[in-house]
BATIVO-750813 format. One record per atom (N, C-alpha, C): chain; atom name; residue number from 1; x negated, y negated, z. Coordinates in steps of 0.05 Angstrom, whole numbers. Each point is the difference from the previous one (the first is absolute). Last residue first. Layout:
BEGIN
A / CA / NUM / X / Y / Z
...
END
This chain:
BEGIN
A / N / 216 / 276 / 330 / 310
A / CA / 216 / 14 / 5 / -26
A / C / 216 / -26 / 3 / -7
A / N / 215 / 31 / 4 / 101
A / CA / 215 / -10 / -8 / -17
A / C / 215 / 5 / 2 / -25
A / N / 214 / 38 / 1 / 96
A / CA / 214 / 5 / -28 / -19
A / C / 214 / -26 / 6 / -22
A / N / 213 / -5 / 74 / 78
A / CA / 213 / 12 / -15 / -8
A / C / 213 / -2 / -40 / -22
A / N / 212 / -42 / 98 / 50
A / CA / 212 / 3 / -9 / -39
A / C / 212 / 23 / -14 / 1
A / N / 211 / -37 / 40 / 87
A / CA / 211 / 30 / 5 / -26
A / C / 211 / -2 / -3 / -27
A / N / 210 / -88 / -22 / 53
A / CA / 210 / 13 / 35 / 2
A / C / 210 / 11 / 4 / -6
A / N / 209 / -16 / -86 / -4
A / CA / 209 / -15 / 9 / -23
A / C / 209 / 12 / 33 / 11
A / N / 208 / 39 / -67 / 56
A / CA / 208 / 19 / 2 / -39
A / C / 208 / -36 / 19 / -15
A / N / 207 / -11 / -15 / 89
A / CA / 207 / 32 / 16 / 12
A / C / 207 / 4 / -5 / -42
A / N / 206 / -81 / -42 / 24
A / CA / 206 / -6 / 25 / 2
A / C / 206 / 26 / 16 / -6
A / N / 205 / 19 / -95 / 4
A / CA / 205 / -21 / 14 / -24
A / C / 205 / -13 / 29 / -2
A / N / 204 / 42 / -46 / 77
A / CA / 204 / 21 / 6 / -18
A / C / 204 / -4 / 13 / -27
A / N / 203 / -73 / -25 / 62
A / CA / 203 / 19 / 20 / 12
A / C / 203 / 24 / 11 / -10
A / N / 202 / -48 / -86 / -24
A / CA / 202 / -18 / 34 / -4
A / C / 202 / 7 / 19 / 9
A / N / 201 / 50 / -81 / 28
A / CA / 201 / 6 / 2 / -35
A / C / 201 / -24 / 22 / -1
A / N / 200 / -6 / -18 / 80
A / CA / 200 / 26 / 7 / -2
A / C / 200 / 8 / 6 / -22
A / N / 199 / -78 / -49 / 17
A / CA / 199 / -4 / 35 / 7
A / C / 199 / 26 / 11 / 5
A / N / 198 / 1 / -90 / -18
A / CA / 198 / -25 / 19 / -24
A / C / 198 / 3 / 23 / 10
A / N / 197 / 41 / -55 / 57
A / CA / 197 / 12 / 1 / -29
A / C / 197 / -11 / 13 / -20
A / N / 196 / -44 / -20 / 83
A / CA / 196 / 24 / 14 / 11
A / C / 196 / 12 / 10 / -33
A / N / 195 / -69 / -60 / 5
A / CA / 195 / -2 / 12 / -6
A / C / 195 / 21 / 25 / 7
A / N / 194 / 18 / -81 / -50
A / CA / 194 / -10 / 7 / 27
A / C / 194 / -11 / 24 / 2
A / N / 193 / 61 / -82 / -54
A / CA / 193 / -15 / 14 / -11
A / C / 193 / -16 / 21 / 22
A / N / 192 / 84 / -59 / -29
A / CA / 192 / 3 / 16 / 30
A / C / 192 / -34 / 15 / 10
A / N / 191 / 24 / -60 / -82
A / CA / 191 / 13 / -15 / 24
A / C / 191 / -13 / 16 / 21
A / N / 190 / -4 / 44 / -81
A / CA / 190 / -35 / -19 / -3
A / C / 190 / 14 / -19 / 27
A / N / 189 / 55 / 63 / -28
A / CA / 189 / -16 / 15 / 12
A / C / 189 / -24 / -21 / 8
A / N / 188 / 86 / -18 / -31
A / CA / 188 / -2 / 1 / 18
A / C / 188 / -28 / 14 / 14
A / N / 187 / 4 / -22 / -90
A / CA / 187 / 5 / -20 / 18
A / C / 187 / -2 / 4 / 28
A / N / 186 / 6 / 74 / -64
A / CA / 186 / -23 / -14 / 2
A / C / 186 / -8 / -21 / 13
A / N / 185 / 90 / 33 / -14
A / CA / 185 / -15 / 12 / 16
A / C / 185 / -23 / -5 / 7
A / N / 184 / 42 / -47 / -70
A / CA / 184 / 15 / -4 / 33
A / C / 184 / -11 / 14 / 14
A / N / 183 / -29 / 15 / -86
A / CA / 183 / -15 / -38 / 19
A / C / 183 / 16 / 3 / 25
A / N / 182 / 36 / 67 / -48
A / CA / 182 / -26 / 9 / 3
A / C / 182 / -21 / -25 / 20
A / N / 181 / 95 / 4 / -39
A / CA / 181 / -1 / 12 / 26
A / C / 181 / -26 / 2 / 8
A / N / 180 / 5 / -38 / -86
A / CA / 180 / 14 / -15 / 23
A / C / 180 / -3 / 2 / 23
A / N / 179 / -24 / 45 / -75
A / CA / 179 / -17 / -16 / 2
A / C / 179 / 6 / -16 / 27
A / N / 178 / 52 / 103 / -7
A / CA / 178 / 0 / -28 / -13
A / C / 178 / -27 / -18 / 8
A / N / 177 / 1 / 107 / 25
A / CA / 177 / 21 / -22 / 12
A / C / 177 / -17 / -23 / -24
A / N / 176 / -39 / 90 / -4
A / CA / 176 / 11 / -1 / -18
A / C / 176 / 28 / -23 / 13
A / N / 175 / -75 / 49 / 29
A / CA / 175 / 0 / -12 / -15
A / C / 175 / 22 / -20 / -16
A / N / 174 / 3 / 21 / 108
A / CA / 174 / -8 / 9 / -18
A / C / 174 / -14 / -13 / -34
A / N / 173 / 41 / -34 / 97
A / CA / 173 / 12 / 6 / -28
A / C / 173 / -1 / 18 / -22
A / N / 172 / -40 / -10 / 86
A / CA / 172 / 28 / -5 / 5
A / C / 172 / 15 / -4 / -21
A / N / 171 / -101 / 20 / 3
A / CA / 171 / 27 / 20 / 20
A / C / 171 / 13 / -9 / 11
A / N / 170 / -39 / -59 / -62
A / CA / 170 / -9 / 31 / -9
A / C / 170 / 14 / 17 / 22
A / N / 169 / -5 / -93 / 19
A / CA / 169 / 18 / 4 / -21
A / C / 169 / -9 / 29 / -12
A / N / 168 / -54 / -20 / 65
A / CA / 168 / 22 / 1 / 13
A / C / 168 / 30 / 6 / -22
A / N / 167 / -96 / 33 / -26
A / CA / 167 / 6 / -26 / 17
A / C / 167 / 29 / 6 / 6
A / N / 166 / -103 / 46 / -49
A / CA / 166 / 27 / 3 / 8
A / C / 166 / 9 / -27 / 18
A / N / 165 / -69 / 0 / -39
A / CA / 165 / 3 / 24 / -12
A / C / 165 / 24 / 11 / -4
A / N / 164 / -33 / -106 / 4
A / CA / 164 / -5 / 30 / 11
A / C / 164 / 9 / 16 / -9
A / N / 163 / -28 / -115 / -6
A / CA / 163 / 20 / 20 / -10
A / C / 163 / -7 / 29 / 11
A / N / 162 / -25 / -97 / 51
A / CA / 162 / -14 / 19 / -19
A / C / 162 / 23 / 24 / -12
A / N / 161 / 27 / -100 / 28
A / CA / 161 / -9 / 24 / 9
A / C / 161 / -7 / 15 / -20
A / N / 160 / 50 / -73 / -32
A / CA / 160 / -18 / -15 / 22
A / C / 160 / -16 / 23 / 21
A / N / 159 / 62 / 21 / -80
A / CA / 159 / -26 / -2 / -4
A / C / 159 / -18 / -16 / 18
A / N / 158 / 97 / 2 / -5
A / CA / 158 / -13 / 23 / 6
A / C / 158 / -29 / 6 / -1
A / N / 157 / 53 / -72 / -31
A / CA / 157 / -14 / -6 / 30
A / C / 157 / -9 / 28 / 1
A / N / 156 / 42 / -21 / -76
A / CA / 156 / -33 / 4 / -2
A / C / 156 / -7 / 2 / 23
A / N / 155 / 98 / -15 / -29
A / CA / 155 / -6 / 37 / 9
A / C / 155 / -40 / -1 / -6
A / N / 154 / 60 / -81 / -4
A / CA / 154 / -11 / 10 / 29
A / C / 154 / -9 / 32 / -7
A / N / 153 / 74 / -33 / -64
A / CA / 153 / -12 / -18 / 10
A / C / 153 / -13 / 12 / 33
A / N / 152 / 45 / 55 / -83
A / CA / 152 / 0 / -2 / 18
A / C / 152 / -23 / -24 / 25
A / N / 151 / 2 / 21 / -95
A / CA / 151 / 29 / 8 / 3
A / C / 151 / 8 / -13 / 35
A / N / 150 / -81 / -15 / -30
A / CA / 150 / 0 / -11 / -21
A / C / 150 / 41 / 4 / -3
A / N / 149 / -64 / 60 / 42
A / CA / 149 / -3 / -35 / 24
A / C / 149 / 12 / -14 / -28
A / N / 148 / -1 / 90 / -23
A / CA / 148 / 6 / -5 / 30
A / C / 148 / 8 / -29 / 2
A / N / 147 / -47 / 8 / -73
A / CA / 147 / 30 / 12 / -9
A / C / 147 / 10 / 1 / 29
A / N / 146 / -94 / -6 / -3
A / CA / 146 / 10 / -26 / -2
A / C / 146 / 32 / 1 / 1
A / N / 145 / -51 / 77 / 27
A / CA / 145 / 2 / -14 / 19
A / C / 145 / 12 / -33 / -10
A / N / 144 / -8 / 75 / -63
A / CA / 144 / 17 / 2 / 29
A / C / 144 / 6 / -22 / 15
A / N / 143 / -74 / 9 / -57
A / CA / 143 / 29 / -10 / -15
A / C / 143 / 19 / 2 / 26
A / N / 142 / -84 / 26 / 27
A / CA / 142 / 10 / -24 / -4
A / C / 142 / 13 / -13 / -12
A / N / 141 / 8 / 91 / 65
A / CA / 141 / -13 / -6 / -30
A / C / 141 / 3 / -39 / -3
A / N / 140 / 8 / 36 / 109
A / CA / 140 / 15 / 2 / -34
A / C / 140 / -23 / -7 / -23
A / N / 139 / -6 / 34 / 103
A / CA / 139 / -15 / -15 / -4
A / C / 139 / 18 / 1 / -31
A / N / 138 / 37 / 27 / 96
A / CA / 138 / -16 / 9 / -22
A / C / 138 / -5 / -17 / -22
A / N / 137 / 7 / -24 / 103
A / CA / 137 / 2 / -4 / -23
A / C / 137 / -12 / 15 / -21
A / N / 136 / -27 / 33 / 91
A / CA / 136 / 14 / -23 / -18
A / C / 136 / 9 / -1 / -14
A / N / 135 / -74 / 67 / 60
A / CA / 135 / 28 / -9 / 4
A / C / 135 / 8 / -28 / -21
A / N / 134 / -99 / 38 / -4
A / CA / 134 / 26 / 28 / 8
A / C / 134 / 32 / -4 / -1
A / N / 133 / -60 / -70 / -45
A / CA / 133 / 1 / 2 / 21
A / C / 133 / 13 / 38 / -3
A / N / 132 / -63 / -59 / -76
A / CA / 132 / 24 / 7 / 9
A / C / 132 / -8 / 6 / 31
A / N / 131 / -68 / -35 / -52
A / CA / 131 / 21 / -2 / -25
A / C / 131 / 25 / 7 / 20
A / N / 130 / -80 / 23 / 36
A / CA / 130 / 11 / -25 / 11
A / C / 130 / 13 / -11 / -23
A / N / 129 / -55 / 83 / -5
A / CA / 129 / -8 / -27 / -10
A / C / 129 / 7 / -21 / 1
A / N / 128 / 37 / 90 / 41
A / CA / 128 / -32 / -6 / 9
A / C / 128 / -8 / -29 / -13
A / N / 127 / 85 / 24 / -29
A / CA / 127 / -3 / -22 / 27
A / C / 127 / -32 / 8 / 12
A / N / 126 / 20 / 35 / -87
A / CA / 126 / 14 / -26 / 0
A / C / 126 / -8 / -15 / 28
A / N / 125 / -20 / 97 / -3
A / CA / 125 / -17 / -22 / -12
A / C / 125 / 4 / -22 / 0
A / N / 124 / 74 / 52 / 16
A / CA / 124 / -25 / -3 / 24
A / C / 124 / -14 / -9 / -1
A / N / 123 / 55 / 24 / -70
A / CA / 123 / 3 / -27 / 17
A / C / 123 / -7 / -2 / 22
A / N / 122 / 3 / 89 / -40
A / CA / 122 / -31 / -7 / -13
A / C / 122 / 0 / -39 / 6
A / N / 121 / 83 / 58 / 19
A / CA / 121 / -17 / 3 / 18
A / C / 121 / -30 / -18 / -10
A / N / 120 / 91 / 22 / -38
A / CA / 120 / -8 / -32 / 8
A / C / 120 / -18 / 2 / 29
A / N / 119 / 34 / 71 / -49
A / CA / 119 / -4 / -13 / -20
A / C / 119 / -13 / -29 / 14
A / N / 118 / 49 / 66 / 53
A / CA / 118 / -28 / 9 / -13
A / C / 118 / -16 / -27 / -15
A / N / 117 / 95 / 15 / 37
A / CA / 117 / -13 / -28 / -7
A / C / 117 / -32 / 3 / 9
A / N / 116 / 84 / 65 / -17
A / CA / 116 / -17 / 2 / 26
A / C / 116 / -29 / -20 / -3
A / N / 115 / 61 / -11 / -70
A / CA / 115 / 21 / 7 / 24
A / C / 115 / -12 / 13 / 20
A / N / 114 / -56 / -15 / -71
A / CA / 114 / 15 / -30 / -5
A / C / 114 / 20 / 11 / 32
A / N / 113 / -51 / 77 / -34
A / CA / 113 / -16 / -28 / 18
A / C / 113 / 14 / -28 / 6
A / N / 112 / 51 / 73 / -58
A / CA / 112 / -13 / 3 / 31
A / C / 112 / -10 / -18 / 22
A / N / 111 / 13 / -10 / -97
A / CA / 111 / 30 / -4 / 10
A / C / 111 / 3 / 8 / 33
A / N / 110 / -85 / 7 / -59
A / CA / 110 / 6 / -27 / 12
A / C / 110 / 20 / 2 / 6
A / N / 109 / -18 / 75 / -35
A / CA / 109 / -17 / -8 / 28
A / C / 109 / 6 / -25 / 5
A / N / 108 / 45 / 21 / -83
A / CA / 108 / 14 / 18 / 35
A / C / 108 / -17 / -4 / 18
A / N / 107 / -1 / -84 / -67
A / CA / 107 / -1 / 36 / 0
A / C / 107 / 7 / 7 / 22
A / N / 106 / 42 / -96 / -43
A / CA / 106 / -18 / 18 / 23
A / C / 106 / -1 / 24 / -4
A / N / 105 / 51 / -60 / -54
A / CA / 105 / -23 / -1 / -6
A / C / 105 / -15 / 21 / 20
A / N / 104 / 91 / -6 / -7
A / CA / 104 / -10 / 24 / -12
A / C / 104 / -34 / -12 / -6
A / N / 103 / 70 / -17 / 88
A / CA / 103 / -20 / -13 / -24
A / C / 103 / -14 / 20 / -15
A / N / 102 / 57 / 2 / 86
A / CA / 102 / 2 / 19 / -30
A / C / 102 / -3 / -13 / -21
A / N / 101 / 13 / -82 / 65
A / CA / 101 / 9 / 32 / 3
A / C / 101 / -4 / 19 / -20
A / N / 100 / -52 / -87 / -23
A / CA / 100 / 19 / 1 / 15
A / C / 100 / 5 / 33 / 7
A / N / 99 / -68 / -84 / -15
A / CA / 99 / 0 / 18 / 1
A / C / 99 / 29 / 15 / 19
A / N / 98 / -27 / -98 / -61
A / CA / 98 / 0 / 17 / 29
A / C / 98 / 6 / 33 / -10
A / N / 97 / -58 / -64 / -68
A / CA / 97 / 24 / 4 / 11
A / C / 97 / 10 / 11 / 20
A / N / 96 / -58 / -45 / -90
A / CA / 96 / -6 / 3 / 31
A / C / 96 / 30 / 0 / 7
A / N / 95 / -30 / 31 / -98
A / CA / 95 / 8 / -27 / 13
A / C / 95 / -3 / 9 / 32
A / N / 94 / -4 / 62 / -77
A / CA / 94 / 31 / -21 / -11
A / C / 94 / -3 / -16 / 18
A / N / 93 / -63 / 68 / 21
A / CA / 93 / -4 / -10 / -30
A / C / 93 / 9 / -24 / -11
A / N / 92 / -17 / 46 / 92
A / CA / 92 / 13 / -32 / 1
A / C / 92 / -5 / -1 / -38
A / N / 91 / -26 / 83 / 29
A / CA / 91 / 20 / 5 / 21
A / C / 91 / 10 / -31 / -8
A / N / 90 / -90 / 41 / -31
A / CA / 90 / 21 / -14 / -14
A / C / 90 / 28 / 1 / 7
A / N / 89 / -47 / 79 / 39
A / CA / 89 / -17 / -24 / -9
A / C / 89 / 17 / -14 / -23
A / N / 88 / 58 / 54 / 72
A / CA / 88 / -8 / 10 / -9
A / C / 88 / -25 / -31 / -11
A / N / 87 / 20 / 16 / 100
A / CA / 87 / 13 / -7 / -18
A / C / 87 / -14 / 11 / -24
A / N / 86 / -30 / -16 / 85
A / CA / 86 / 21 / 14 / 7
A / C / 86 / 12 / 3 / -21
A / N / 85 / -102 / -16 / 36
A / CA / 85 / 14 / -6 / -20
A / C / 85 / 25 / 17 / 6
A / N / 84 / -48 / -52 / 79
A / CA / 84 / -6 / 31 / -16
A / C / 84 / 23 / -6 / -16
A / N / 83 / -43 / -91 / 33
A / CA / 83 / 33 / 21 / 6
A / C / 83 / -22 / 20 / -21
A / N / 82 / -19 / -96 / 31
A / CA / 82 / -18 / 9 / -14
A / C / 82 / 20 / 28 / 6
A / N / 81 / 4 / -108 / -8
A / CA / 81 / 7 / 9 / 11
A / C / 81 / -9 / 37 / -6
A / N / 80 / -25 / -114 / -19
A / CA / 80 / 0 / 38 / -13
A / C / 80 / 8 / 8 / 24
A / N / 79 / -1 / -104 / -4
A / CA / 79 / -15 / 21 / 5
A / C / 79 / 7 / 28 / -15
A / N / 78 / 18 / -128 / 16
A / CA / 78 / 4 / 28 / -8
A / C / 78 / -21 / 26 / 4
A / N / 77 / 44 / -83 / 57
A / CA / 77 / -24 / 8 / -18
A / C / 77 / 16 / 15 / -4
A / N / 76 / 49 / -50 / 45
A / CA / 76 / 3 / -1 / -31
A / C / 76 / -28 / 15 / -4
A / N / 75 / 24 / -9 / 87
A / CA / 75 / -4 / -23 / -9
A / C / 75 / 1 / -2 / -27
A / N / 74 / -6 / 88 / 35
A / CA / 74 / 0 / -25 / 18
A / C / 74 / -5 / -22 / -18
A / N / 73 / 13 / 78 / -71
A / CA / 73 / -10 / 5 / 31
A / C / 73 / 12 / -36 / 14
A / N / 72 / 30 / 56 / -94
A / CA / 72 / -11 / -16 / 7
A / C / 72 / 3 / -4 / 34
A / N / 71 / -30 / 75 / -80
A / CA / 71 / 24 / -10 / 14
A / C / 71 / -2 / -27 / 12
A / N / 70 / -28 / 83 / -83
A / CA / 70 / -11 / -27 / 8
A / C / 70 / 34 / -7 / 16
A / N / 69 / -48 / 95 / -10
A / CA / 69 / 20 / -10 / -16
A / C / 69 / -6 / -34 / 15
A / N / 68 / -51 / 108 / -25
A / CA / 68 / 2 / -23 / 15
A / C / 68 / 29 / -27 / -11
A / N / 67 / -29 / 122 / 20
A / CA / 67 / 17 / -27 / -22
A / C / 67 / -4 / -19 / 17
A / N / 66 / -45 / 94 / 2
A / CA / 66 / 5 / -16 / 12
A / C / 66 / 14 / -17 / -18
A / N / 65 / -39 / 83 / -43
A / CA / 65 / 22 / -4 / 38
A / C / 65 / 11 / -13 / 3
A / N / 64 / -12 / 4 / -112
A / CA / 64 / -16 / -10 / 26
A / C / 64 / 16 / 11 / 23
A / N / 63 / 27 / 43 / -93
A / CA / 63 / -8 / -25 / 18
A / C / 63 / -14 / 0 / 19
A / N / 62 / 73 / 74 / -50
A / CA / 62 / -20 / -10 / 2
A / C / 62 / -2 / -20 / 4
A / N / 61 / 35 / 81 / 58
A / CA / 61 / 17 / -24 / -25
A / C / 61 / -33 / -4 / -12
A / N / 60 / 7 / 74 / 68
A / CA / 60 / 33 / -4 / -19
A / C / 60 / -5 / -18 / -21
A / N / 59 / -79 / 20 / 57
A / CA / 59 / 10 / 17 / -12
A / C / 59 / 18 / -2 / -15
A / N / 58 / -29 / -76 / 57
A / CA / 58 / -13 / 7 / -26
A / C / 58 / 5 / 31 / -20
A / N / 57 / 40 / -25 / 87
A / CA / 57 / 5 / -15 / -18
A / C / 57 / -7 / 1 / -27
A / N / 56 / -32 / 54 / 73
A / CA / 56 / 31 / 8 / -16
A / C / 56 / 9 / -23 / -26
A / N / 55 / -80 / -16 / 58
A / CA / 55 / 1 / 18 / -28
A / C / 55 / 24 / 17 / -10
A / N / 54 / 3 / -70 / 66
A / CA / 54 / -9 / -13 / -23
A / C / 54 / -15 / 26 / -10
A / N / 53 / 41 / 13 / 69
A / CA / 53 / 16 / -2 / -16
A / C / 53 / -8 / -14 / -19
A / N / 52 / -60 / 22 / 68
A / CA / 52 / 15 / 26 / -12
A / C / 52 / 23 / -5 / -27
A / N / 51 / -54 / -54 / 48
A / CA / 51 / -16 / 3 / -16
A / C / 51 / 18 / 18 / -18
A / N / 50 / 37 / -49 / 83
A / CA / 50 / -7 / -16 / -36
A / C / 50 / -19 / 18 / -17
A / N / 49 / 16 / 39 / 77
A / CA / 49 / 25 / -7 / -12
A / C / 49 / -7 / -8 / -27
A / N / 48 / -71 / 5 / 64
A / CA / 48 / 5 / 23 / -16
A / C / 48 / 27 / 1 / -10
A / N / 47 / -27 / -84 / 40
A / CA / 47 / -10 / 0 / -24
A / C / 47 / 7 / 33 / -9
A / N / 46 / 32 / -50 / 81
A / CA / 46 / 23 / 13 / -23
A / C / 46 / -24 / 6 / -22
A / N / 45 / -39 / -20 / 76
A / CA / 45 / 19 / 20 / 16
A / C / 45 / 15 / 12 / -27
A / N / 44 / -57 / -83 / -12
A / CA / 44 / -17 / 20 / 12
A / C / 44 / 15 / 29 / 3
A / N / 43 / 36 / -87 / -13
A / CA / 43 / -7 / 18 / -28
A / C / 43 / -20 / 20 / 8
A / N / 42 / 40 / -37 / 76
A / CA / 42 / 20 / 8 / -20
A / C / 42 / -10 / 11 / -27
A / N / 41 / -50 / -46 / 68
A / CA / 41 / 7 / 21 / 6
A / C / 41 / 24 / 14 / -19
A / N / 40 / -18 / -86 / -21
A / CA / 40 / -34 / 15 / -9
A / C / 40 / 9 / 35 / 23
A / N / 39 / 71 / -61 / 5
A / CA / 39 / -10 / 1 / -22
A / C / 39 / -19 / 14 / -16
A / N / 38 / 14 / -28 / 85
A / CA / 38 / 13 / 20 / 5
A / C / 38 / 10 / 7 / -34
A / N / 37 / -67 / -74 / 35
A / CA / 37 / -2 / 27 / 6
A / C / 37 / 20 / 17 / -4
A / N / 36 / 12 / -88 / -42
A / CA / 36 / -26 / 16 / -8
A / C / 36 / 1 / 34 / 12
A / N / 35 / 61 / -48 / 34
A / CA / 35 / 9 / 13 / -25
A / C / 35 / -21 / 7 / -19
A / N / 34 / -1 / -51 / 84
A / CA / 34 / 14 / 29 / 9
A / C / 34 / 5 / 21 / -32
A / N / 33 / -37 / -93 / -1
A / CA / 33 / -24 / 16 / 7
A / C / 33 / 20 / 24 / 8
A / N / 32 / 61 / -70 / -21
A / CA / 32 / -38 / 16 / -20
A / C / 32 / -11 / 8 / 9
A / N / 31 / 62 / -19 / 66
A / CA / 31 / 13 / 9 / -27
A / C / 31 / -23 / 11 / -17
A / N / 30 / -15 / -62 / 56
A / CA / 30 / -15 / 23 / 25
A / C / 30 / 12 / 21 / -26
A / N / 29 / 14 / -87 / -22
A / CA / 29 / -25 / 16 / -2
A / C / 29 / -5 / 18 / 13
A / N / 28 / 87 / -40 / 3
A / CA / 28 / -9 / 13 / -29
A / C / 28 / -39 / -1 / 0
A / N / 27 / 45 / -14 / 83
A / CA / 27 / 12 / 24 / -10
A / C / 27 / -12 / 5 / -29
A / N / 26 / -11 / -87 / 40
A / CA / 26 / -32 / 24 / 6
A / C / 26 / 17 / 22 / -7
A / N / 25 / 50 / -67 / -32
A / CA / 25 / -19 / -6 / -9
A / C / 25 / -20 / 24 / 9
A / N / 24 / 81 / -2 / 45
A / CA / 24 / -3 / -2 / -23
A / C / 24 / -20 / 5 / -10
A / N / 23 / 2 / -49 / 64
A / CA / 23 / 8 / 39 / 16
A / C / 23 / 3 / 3 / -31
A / N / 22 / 2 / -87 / -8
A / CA / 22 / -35 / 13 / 14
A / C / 22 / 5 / 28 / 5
A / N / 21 / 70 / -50 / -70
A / CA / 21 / -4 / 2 / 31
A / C / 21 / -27 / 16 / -1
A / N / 20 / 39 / -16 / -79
A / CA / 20 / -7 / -23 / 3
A / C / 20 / -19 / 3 / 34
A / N / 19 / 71 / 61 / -44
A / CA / 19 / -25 / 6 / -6
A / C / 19 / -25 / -27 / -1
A / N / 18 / 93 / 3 / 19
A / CA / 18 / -17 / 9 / 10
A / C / 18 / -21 / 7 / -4
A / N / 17 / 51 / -62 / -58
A / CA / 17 / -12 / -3 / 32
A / C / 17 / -7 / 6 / 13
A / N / 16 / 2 / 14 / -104
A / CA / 16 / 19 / 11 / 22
A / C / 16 / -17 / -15 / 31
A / N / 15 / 12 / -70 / -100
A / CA / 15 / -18 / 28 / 19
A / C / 15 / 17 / 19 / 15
A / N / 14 / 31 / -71 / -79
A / CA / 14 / -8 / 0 / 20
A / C / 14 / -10 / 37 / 15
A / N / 13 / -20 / -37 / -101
A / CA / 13 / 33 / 11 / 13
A / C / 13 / -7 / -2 / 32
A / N / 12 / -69 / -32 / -69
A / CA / 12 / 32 / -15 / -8
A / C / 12 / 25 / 12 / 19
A / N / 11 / -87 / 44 / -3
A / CA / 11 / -11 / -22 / 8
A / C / 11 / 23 / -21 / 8
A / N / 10 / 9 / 81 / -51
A / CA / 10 / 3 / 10 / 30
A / C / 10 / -5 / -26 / 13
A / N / 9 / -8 / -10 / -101
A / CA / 9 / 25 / 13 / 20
A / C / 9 / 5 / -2 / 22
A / N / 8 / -76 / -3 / -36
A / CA / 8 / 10 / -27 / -7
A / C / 8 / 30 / -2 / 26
A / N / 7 / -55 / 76 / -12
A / CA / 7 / -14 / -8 / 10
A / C / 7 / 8 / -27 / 2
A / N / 6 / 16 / 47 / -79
A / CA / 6 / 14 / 13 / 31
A / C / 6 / 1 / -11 / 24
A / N / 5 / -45 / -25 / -90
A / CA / 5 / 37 / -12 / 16
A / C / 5 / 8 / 4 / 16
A / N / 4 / -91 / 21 / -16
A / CA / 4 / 6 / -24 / 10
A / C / 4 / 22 / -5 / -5
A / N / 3 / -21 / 84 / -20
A / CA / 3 / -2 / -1 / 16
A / C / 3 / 0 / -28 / 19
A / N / 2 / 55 / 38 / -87
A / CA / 2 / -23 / 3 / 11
A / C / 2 / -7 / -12 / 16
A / N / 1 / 82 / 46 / -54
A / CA / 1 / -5 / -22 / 19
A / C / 1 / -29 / 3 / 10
END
């Protein structure tokens, strides 16, 4: 699906209302700019992480660190999303596919980073370049995203906000709840959107990267 269907779509499905409202509206800029800065303090704080495990990385397997993968952002753009490699090279040979429990594609450093979500540190960049938020909608592949909305009518509104790192359907479902449960969560998040809410869902996000919980 490319980017003027998407864009077709969302145009054809009615809006969320709140996000219509003025309190609203200055939340999601005062939003960007909270995520530039705490963003650019972030790759600043995690870069001896990222350096470290991108030569473990490079020790075990072969390939590139970084993996870029194409997702689709606000409104239907598209973008790269940019992750420390967790997987073996040629991991999608037979085709694009979710990533599931004791995936024999992933190496043992990535079976790490993936469950202390290492891996999705170098998406800092993503939102220094305003491609992403800290908090939202995780952002789907764009097969994904047609097979979604195509099964599931509405599942593009999610894309009326910037997608993130982490979001509400991420510590409450984890990876691995239905296309379904996921807009429902996502929904409620883009209704209730605030900042009270953000820093509640980063709080839950810190409490699942220390357990390792919901990852694969």
């Amino acid at each position: 699906m490319g980017v003027k269907e998407i864009e077709k779509k969302l145009l054809d499905e009615s809006t969320i209302n709140s996000l219509n409202t003025s309190s609203v509206q200055r939340y999601l800029i005062f939003k960007s700019f909270l995520d530039f800065f705490l963003a650019l303090i972030g790759i600043i704080i995690t870069s001896p992480v990222i350096i470290l495990f991108s030569i473990f990385i490079k020790l075990e397997s072969k390939g590139p660190i970084f993996y870029k993968q194409e997702r689709v952002g606000t409104n239907g753009k598209l973008f790269y999303v940019i992750k420390l490699r967790s997987m073996f090279i040629n991991a999608e040979e037979n085709g694009a596919q979710w990533a599931s429990k004791n995936d024999p594609r992933v190496t043992r450093i990535g079976a790490f980073i993936r469950k202390t979500r290492i891996d999705e540190l170098p998406q800092l960049l993503n939102v220094l370049k305003g491609e992403m938020s800290l908090i939202g909608p995780r952002p789907e592949r764009p097969m994904f995203t047609e097979k979604f909305n195509n099964e599931i009518p509405g599942f593009t509104k999610r894309l009326m906000v910037k997608p993130g790192l982490t979001g509400w359907a991420q510590v409450n479902g984890g990876y691995d709840i239905t296309a379904k449960h996921k807009l429902e969560l996502d929904l409620f998040y883009i209704e209730e959107i605030s900042l009270k809410l953000d820093m509640y869902i980063l709080l839950k996000t810190i409490r699942i990267v220390i357990t390792g919980d919901g990852a694969r």
